[in-house]
Backbone as a ProteinNet text record, in pm:
[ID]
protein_1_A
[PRIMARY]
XXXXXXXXXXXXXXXXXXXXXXXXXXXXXXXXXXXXXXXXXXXXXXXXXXXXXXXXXXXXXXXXXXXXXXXXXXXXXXXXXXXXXXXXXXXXXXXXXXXXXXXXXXXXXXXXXXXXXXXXXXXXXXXXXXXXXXXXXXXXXXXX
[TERTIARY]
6550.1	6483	6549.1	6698.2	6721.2	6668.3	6675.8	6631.3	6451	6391.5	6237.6	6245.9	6386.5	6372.4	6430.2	6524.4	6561.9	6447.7	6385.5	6264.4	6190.8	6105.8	6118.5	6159.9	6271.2	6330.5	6328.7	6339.4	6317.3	6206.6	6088.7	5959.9	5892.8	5992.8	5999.6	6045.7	6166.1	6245.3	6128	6096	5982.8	5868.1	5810.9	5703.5	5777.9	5844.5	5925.9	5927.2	6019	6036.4	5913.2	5820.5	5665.5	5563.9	5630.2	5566.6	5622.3	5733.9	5820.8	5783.5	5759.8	5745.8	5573.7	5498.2	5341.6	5366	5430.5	5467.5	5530.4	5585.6	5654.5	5541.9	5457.1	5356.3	5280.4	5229.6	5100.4	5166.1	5318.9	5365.9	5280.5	5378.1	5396.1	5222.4	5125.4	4995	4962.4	4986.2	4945.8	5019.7	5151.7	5203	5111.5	5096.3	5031.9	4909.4	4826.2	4706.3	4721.5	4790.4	4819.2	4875.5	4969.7	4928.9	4861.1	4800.2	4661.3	4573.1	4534.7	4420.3	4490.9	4656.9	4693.8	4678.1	4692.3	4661.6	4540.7	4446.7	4262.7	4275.4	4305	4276.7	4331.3	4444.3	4524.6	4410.3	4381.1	4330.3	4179.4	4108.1	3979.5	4008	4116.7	4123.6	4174.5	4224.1	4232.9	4118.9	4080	3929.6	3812.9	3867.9	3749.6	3817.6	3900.1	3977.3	3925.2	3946.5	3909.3	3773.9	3716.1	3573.5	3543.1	3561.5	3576.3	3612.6	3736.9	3744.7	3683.5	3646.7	3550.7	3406	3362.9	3252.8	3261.6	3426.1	3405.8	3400.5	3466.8	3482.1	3390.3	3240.9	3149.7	3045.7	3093.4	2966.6	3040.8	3222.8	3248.2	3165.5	3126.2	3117.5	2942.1	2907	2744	2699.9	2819	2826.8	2829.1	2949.6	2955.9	2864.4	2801.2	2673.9	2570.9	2543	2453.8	2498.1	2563.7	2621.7	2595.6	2671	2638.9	2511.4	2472.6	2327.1	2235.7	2289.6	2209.5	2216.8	2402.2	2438.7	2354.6	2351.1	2292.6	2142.3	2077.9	1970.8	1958.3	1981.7	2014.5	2005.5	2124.4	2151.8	2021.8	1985.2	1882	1769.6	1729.1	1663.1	1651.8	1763.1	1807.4	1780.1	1811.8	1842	1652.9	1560.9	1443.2	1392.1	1398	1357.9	1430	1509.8	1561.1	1506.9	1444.9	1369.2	1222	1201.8	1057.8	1074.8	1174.6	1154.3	1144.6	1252.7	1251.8	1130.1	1048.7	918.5	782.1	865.1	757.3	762.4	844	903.9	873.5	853.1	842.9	739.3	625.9	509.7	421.2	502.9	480.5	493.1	610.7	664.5	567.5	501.5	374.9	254.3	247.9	66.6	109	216.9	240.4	240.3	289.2	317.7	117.2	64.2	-63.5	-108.6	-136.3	-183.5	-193.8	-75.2	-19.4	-94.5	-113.2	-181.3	-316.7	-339.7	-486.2	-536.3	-488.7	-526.9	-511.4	-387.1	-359.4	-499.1	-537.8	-662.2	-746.8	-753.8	-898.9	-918.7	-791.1	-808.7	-819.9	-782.2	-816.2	-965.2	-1028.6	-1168.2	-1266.4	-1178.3	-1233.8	-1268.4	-1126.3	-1119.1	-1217.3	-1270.3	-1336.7	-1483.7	-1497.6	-1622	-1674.8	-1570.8	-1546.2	-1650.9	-1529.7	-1539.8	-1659.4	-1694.3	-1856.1	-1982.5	-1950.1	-2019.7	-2038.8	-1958.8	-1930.8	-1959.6	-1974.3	-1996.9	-2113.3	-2197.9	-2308.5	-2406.8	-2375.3	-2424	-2405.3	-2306.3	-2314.1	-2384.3	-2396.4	-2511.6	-2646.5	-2668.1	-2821.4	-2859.8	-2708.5	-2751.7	-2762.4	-2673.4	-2706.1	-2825.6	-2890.1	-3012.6	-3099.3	-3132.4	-3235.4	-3179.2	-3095.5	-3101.4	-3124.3	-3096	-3160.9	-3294.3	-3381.3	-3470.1	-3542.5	-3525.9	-3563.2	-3518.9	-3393.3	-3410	-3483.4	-3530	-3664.2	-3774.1	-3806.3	-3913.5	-3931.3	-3818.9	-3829.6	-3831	-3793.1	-3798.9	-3966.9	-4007.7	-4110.6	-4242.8	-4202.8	-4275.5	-4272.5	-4134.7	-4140.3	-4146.7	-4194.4	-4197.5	-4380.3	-4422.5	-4598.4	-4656.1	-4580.6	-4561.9	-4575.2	-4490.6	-4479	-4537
2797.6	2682.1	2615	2637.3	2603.1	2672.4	2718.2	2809.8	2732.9	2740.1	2658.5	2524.4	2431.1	2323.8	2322.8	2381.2	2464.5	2448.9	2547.3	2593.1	2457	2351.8	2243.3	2136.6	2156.3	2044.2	2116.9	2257.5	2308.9	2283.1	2296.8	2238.4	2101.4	2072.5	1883.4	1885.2	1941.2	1876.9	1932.4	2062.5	2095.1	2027.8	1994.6	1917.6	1723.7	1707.9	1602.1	1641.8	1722.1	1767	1788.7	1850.4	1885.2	1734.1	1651.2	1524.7	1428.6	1432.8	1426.2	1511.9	1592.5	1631.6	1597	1613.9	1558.6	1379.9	1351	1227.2	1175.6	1269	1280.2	1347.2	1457.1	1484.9	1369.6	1305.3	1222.2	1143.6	1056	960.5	1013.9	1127.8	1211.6	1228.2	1223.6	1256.3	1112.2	996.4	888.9	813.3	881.5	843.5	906.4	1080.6	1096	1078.9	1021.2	953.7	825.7	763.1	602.4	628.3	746.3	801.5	840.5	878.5	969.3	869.5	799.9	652.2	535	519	448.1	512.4	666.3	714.2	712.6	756.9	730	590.3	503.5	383.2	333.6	413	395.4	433.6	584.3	655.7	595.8	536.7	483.7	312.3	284.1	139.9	157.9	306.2	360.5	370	399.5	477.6	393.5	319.9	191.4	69.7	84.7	63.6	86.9	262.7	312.8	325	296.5	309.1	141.4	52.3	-90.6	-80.6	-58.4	-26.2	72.7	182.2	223.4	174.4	119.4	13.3	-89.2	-170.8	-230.9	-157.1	-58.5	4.8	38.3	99.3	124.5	28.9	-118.9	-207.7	-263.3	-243.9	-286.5	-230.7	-45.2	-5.9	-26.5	-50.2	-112.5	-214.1	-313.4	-408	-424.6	-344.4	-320	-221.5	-133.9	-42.6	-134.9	-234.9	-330.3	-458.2	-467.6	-528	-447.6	-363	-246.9	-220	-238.3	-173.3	-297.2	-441.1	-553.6	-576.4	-557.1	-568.1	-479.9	-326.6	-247.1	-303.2	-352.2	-383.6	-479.4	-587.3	-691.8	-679	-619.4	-581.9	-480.2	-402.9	-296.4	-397.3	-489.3	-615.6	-681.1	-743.8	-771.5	-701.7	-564.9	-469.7	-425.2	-464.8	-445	-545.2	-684.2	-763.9	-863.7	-782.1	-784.2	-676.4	-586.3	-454.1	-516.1	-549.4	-619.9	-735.1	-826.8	-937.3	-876.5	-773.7	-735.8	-665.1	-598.3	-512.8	-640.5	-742.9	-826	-898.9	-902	-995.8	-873.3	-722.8	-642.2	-616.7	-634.4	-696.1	-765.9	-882.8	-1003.1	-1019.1	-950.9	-877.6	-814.2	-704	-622.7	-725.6	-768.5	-865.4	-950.6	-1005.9	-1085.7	-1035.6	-920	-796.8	-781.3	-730.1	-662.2	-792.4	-920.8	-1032.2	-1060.8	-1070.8	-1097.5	-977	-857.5	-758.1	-778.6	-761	-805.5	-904.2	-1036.7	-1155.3	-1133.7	-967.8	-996.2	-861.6	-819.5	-694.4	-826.3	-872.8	-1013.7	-1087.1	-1138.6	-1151.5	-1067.3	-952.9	-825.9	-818	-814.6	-793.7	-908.1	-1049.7	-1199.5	-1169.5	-1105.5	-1052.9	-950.7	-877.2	-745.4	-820	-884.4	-940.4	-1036.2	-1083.6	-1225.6	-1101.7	-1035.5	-946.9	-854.9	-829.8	-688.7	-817.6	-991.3	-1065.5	-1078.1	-1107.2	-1139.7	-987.2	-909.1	-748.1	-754.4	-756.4	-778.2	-898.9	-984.8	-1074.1	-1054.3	-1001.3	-924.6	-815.4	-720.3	-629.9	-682.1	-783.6	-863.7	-930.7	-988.6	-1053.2	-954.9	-797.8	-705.7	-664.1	-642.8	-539.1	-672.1	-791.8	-899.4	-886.6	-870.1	-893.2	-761.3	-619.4	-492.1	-516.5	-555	-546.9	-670.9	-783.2	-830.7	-769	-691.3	-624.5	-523.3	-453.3	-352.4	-390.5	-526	-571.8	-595.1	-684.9	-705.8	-564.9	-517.4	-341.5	-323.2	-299.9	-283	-340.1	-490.9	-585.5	-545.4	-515.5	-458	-347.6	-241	-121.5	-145.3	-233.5	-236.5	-283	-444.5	-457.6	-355.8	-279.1	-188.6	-102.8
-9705.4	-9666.3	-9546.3	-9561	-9388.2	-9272.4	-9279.6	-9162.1	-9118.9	-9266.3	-9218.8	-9157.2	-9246.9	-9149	-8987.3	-8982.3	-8792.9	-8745	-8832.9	-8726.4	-8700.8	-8805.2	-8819.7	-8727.7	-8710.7	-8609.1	-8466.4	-8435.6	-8341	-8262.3	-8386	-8319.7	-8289.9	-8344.8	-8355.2	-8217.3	-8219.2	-8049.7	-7957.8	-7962.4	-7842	-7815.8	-7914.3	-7934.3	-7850.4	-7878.2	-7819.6	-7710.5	-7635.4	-7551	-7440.3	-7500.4	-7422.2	-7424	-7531.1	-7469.5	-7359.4	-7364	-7253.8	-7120.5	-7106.7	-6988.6	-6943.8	-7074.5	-7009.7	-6988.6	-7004.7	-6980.1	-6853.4	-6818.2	-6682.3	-6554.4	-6664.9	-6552.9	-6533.7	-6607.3	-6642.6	-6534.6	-6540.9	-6430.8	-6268.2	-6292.4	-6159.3	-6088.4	-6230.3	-6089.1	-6126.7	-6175.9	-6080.8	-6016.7	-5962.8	-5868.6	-5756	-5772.8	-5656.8	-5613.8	-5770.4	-5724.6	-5636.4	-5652.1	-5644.6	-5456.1	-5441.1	-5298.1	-5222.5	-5280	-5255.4	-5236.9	-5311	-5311.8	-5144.7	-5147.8	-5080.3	-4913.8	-4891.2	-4826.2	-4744.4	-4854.1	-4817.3	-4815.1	-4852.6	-4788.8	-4637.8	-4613.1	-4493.3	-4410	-4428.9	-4362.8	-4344.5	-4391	-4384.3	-4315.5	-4342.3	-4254.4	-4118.3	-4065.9	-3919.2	-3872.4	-3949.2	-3920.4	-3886.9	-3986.8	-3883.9	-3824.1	-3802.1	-3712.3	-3556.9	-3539.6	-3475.4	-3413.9	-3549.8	-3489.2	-3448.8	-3482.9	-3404.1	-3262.4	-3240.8	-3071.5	-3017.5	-3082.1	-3006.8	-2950	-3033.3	-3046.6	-2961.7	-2964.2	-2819.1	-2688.8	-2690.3	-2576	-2513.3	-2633.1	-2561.7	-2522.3	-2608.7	-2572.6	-2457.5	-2389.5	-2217.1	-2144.5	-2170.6	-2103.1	-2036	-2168.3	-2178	-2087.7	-2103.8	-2036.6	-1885	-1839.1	-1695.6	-1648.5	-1689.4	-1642.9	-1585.5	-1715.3	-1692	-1563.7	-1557.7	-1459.2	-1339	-1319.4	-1179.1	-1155.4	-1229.5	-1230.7	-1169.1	-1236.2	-1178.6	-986.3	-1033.4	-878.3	-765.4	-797.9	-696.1	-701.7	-803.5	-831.3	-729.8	-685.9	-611.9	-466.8	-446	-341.6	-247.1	-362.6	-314.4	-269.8	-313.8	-335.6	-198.6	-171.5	-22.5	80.9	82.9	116.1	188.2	64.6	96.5	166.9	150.8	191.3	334	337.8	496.6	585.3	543.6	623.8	629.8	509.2	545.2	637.1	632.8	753.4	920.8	938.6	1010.5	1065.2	949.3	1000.5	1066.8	976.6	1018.1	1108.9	1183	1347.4	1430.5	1415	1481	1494.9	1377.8	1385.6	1456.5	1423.7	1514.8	1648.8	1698.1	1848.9	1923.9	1838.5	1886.6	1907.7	1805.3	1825.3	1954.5	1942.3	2075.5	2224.9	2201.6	2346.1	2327	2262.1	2247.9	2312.9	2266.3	2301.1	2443.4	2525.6	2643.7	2710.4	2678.6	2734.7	2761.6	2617	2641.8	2719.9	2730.6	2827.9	2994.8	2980.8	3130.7	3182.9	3055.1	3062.5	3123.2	3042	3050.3	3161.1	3199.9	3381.8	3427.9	3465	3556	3524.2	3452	3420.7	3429.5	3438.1	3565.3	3679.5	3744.3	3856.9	3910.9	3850.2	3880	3884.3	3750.6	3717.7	3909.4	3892	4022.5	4146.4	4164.4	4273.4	4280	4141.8	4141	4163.1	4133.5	4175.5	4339.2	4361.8	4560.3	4578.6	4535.8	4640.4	4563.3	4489.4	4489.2	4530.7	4555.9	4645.2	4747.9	4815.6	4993.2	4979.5	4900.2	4914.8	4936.5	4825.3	4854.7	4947.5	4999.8	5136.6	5268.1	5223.6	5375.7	5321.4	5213.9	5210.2	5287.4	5238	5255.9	5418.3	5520.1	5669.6	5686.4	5625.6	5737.4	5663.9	5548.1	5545.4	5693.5	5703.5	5812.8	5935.6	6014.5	6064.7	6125.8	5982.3	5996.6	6006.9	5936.1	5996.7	6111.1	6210.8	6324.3	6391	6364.2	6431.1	6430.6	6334.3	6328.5	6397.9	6417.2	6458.7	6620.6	6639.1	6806.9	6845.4	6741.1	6752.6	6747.4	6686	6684.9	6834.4	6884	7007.7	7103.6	7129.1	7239.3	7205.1
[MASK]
++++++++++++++++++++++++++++++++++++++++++++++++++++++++++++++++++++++++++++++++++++++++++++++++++++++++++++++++++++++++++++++++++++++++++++++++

């Protein structure tokens, strides 16, 4: 019967022993849960972390696009409406040059008008004297 209780206490101590060590495991994985959890939390508060500055970074970059974009916008703006002033004084340049032309067409064509008057009234007045001419011709050509 000794020997059964040996065995007895043998299995007593192991049984002790093996609760002891699941006891030590059991510590051991929620220590490394409790790492593991502290970890993923590290790791997820980088993370959005990370993703926060990124987020600003891209709404600077949003920002200044939009900006550049107003500026060239602007400028292009100017840019047009200084070409149009200019087209339109060049415009204006022409109708004025065209104008001055035309008026100096318009006297020349006073002038002509003036002049196809007086040379047609000296025509009417030489035809009306060789026509009396010829009459008198005639008159002394019947005479004799």
């Amino acid at each position: 019967m000794e020997e059964k209780t040996i065995v007895q206490q043998i299995l007593k101590a192991l049984d002790l022993h093996s609760d002891h060590i699941r006891r030590q495991m059991q510590d051991m994985e929620e220590r490394l849960s409790t790492k593991i959890q502290e970890t993923e939390d590290r790791l997820r508060a980088e993370m959005q972390d990370m993703e926060d500055r990124l987020r600003a970074e891209m709404q600077d970059m949003e920002d200044r696009l939009r900006s550049e974009m107003r500026e060239t916008e602007d400028r292009l703006r100017q840019e047009i409406q200084q070409s149009e002033k200019r087209l339109r004084q060049e415009m204006y340049d022409l109708e004025e040059r065209a104008d001055k032309r035309f008026e100096r067409i318009e006297t020349k064509i006073g002038y002509l008008r003036l002049e196809w008057s007086e040379t047609q009234e000296t025509v009417d007045f030489l035809a009306r004297k060789t026509l009396q001419h010829e009459q008198k011709l005639r008159v002394w050509a019947e005479k004799s």
